[in-house]
MMTF fields as JSON, N, C-alpha, C and O atoms, coordinates in Angstrom:
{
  "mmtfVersion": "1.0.0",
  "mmtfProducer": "UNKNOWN",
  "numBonds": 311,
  "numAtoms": 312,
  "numGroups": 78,
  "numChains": 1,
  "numModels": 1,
  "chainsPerModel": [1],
  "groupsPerChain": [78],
  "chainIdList": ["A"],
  "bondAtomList": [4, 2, 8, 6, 12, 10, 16, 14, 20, 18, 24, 22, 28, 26, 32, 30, 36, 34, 40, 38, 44, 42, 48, 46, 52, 50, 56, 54, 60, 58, 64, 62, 68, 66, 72, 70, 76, 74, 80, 78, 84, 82, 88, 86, 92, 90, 96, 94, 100, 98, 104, 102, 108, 106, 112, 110, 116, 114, 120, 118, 124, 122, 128, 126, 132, 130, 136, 134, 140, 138, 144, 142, 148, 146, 152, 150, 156, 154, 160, 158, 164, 162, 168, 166, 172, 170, 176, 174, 180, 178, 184, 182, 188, 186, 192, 190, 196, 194, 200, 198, 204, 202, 208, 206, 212, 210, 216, 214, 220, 218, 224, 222, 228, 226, 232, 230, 236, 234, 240, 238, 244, 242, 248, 246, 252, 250, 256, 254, 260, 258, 264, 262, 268, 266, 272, 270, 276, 274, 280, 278, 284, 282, 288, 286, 292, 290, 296, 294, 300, 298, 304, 302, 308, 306],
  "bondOrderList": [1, 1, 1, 1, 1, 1, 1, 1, 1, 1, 1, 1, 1, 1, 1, 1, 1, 1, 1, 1, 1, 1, 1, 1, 1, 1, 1, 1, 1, 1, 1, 1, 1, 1, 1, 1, 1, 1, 1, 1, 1, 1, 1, 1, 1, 1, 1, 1, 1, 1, 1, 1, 1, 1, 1, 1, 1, 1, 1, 1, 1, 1, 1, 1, 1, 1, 1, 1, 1, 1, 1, 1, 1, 1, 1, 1, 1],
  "groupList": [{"groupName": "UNK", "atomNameList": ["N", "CA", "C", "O"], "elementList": ["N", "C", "C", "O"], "formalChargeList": [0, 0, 0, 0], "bondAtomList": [1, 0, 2, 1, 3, 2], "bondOrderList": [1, 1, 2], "singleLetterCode": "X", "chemCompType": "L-PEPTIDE LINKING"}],
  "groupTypeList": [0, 0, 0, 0, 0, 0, 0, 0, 0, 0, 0, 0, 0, 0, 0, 0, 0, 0, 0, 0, 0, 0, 0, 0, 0, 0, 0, 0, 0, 0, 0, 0, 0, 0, 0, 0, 0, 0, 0, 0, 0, 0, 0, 0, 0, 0, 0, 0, 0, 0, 0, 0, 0, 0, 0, 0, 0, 0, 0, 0, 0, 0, 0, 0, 0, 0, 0, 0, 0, 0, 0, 0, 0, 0, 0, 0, 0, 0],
  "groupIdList": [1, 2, 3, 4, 5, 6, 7, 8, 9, 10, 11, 12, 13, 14, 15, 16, 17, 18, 19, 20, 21, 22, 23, 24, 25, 26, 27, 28, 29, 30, 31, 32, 33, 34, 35, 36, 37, 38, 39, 40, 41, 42, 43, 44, 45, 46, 47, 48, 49, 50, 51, 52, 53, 54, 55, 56, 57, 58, 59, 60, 61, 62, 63, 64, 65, 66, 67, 68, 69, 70, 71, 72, 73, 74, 75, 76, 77, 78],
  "secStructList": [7, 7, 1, 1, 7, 7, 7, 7, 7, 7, 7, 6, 6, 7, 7, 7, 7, 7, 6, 6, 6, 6, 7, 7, 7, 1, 1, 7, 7, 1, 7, 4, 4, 4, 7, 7, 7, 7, 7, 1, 1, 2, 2, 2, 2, 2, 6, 2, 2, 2, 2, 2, 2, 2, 2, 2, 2, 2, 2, 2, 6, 7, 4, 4, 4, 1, 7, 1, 7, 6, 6, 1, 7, 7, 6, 6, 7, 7],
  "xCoordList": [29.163, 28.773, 27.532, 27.467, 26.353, 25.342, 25.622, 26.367, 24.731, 25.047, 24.26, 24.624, 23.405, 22.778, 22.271, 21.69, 22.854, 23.087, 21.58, 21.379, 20.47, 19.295, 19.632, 20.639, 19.064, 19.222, 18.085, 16.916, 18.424, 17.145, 17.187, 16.721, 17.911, 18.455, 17.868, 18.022, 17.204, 16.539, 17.049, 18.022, 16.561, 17.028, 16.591, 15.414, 17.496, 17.321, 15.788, 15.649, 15.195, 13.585, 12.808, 11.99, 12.088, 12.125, 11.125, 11.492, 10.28, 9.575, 8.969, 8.909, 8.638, 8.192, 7.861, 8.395, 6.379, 5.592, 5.472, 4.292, 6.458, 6.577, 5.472, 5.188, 5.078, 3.967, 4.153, 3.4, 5.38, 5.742, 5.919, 5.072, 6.683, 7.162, 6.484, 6.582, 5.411, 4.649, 5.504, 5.694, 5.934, 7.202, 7.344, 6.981, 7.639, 8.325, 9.853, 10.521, 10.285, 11.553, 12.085, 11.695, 12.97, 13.421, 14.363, 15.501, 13.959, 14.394, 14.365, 14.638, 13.942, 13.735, 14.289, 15.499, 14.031, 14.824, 14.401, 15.103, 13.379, 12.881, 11.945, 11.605, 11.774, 11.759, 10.338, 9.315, 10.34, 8.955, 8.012, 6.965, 7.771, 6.638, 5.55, 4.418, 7.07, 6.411, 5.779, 5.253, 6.076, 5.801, 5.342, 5.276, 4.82, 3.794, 4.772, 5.146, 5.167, 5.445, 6.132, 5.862, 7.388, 7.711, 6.449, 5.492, 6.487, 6.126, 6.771, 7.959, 6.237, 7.126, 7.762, 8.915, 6.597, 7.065, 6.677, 5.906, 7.805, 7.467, 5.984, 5.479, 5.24, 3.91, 3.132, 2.479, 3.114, 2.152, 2.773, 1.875, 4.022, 4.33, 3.571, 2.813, 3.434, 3.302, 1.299, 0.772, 0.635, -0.823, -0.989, -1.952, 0.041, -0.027, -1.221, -2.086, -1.573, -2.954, -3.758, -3.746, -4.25, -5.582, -5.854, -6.907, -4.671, -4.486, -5.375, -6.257, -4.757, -5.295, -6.246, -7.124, -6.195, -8.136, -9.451, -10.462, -9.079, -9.817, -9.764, -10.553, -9.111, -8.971, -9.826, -10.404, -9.827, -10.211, -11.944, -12.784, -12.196, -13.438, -14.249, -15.133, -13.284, -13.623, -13.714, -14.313, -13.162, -13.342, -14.543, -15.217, -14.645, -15.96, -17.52, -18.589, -17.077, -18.322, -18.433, -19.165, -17.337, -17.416, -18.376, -18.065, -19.67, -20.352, -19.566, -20.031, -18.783, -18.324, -17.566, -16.956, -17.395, -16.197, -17.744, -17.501, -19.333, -19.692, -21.397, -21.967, -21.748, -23.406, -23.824, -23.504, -25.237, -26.325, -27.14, -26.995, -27.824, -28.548, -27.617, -27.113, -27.602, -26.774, -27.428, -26.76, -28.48, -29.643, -28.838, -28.586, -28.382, -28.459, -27.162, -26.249, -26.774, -25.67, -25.12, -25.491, -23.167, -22.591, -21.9, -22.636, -20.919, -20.291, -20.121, -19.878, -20.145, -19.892, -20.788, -20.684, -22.124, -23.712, -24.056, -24.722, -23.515, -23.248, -24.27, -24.485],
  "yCoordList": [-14.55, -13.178, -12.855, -13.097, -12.179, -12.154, -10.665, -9.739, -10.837, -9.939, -8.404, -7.318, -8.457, -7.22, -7.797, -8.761, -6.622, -7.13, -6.186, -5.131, -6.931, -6.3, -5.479, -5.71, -4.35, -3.47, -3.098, -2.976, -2.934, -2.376, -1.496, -1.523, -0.761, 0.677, 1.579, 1.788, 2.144, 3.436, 4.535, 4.377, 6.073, 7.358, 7.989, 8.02, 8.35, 8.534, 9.47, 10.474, 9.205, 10.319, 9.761, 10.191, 8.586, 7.539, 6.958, 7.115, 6.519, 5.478, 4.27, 4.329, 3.475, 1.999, 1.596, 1.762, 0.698, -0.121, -1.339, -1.679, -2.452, -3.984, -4.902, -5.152, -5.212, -6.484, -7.23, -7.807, -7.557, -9.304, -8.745, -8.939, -8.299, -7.774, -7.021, -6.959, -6.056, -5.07, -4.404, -4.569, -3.481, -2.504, -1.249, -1.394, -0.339, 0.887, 0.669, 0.318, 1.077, 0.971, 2.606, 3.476, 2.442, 4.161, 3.767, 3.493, 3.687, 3.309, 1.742, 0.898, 1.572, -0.104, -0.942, -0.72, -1.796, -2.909, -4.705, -5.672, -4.562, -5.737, -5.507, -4.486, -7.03, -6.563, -6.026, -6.232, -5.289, -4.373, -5.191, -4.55, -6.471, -6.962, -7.542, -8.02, -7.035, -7.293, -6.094, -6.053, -4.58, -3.122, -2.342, -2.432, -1.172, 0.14, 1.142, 1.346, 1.857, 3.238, 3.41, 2.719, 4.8, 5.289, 6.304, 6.559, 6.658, 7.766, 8.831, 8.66, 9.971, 11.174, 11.067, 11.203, 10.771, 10.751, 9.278, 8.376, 9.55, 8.225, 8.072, 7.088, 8.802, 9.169, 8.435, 7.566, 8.693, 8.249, 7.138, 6.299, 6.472, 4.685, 4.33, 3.407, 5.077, 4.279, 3.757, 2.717, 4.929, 4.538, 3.89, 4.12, 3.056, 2.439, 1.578, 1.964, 0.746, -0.68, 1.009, 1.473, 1.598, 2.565, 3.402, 3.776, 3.552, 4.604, 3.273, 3.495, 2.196, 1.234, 0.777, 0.385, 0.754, 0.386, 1.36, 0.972, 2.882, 3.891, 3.95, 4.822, 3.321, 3.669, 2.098, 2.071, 1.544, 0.19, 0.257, -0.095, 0.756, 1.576, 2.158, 1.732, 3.538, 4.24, 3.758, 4.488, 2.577, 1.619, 1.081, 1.242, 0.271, -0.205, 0.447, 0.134, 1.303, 2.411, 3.65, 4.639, 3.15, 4.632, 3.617, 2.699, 4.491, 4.219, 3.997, 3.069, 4.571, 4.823, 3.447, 3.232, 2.539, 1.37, -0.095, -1.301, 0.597, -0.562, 0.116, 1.144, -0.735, -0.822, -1.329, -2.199, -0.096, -0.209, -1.238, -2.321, -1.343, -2.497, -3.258, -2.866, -4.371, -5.833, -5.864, -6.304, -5.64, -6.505, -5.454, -6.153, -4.276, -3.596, -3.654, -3.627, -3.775, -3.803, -3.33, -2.176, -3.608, -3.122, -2.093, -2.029, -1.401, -0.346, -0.849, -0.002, -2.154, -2.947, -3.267, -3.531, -3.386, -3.55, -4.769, -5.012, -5.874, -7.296, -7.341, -8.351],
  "zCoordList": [-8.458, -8.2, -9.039, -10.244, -8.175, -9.122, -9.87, -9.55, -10.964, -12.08, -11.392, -11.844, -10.518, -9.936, -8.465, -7.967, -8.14, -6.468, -6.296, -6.898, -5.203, -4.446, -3.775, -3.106, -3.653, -3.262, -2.132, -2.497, -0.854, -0.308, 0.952, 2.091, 0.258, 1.668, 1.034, -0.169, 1.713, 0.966, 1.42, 2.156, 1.134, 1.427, 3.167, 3.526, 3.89, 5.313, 5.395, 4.697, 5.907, 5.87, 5.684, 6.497, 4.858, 3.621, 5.181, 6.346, 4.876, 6.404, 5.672, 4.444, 6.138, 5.696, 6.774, 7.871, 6.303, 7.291, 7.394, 7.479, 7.435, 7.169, 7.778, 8.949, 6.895, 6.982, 7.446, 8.231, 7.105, 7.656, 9.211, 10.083, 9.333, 11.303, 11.881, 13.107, 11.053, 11.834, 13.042, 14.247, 11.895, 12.52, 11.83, 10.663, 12.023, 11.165, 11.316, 12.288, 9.695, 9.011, 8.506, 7.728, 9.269, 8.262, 7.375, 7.756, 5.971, 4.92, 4.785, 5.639, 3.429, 3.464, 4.151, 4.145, 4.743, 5.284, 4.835, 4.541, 4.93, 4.101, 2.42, 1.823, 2.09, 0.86, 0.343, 0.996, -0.93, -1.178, -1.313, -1.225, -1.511, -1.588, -0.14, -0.067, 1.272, 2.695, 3.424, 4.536, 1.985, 2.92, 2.271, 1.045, 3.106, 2.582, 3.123, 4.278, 1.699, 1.673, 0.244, -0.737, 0.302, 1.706, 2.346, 1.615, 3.235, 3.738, 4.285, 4.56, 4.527, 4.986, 6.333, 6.741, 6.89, 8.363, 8.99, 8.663, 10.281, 11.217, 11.458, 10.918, 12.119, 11.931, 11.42, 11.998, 10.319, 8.7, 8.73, 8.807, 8.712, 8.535, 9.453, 9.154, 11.355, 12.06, 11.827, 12.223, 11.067, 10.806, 9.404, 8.672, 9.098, 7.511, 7.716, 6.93, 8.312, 8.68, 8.4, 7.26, 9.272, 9.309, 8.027, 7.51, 7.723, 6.402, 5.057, 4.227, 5.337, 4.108, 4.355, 3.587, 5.889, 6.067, 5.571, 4.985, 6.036, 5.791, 4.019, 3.655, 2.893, 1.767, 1.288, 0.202, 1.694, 1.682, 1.943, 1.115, 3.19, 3.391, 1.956, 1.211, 2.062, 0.709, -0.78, -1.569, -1.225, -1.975, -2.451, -3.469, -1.25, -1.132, -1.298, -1.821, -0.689, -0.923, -1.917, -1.949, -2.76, -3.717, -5.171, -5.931, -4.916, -5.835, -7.532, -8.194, -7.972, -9.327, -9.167, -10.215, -8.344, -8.521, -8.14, -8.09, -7.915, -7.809, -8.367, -8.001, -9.164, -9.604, -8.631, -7.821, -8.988, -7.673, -8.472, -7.906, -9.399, -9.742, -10.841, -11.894, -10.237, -10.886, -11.745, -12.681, -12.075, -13.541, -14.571, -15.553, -14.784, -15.722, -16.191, -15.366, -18.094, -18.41, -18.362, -18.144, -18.526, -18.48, -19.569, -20.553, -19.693, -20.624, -21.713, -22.573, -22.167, -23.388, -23.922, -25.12, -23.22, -23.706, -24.05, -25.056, -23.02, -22.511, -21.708, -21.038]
}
Protein backbone atom coordinates (compact mmCIF):
# COMPACT_ATOMS: atom_id res chain seq x y z
CA UNK A 1 0.00 0.00 0.00
CA UNK A 2 1.52 3.22 -1.01
CA UNK A 3 2.10 5.66 1.72
CA UNK A 4 0.10 8.62 -0.38
CA UNK A 5 -2.26 7.69 -2.77
CA UNK A 6 -2.28 10.34 -6.26
CA UNK A 7 -4.77 12.13 -6.32
CA UNK A 8 -6.33 13.62 -9.42
CA UNK A 9 -10.09 14.47 -9.19
CA UNK A 10 -10.51 17.87 -8.94
CA UNK A 11 -13.50 20.23 -7.79
CA UNK A 12 -16.79 19.99 -10.17
CA UNK A 13 -16.53 23.62 -12.23
CA UNK A 14 -12.70 23.12 -12.26
CA UNK A 15 -11.95 22.71 -16.47
CA UNK A 16 -8.67 21.31 -17.82
CA UNK A 17 -7.12 21.17 -21.19
CA UNK A 18 -5.06 17.79 -21.71
CA UNK A 19 -2.16 17.78 -23.87
CA UNK A 20 -1.62 14.44 -24.20
CA UNK A 21 -5.51 13.76 -25.63
CA UNK A 22 -6.38 17.23 -26.67
CA UNK A 23 -9.61 17.21 -24.90
CA UNK A 24 -11.43 19.19 -22.18
CA UNK A 25 -11.64 17.59 -18.65
CA UNK A 26 -14.06 18.80 -16.01
CA UNK A 27 -11.89 18.30 -13.20
CA UNK A 28 -8.53 16.64 -13.54
CA UNK A 29 -8.39 13.51 -15.13
CA UNK A 30 -4.97 13.05 -16.25
CA UNK A 31 -1.92 13.95 -14.74
CA UNK A 32 -0.73 17.83 -14.18
CA UNK A 33 2.23 17.62 -16.03
CA UNK A 34 -0.11 16.56 -19.47
CA UNK A 35 -2.60 19.89 -18.72
CA UNK A 36 -3.52 23.62 -18.64
CA UNK A 37 -5.68 24.93 -16.04
CA UNK A 38 -8.04 24.88 -14.10
CA UNK A 39 -10.14 27.24 -15.79
CA UNK A 40 -13.53 28.72 -15.10
CA UNK A 41 -15.33 27.69 -17.79
CA UNK A 42 -15.70 24.97 -20.47
CA UNK A 43 -15.09 27.84 -22.80
CA UNK A 44 -11.68 29.09 -21.69
CA UNK A 45 -10.34 25.14 -21.39
CA UNK A 46 -11.80 24.74 -24.76
CA UNK A 47 -9.27 27.94 -26.16
CA UNK A 48 -6.26 26.67 -23.87
CA UNK A 49 -3.67 26.13 -27.42
CA UNK A 50 -4.89 30.04 -28.43
CA UNK A 51 -4.87 31.43 -24.98
CA UNK A 52 -0.94 30.09 -24.77
CA UNK A 53 -0.31 30.92 -28.17
CA UNK A 54 -1.57 34.60 -27.87
CA UNK A 55 0.68 34.79 -24.43
CA UNK A 56 3.50 33.16 -26.16
CA UNK A 57 3.06 35.90 -28.91
CA UNK A 58 3.13 38.53 -26.19
CA UNK A 59 6.33 37.09 -24.82
CA UNK A 60 8.17 37.34 -27.54
CA UNK A 61 7.48 40.72 -28.28
CA UNK A 62 7.40 42.34 -24.97
CA UNK A 63 10.34 44.47 -25.23
CA UNK A 64 11.19 44.35 -21.24
CA UNK A 65 11.88 40.30 -21.66
CA UNK A 66 14.27 41.08 -24.84
CA UNK A 67 17.28 43.77 -25.75
CA UNK A 68 17.05 45.70 -28.72
CA UNK A 69 20.81 46.02 -29.18
CA UNK A 70 22.80 42.73 -28.30
CA UNK A 71 26.21 44.76 -28.20
CA UNK A 72 25.18 46.54 -24.98
CA UNK A 73 25.68 45.15 -21.39
CA UNK A 74 23.87 43.61 -19.32
CA UNK A 75 22.38 44.55 -15.52
CA UNK A 76 25.56 43.06 -14.01
CA UNK A 77 27.91 45.24 -16.20
CA UNK A 78 29.31 41.99 -17.97
Amino acid sequence: MALFKKRTVGKPGEWYYCLQHKKVEEGPECPAQNRFGPYTSREAAEHAMDTARERNLEWETDPKWHDEDKGKSGPSGD
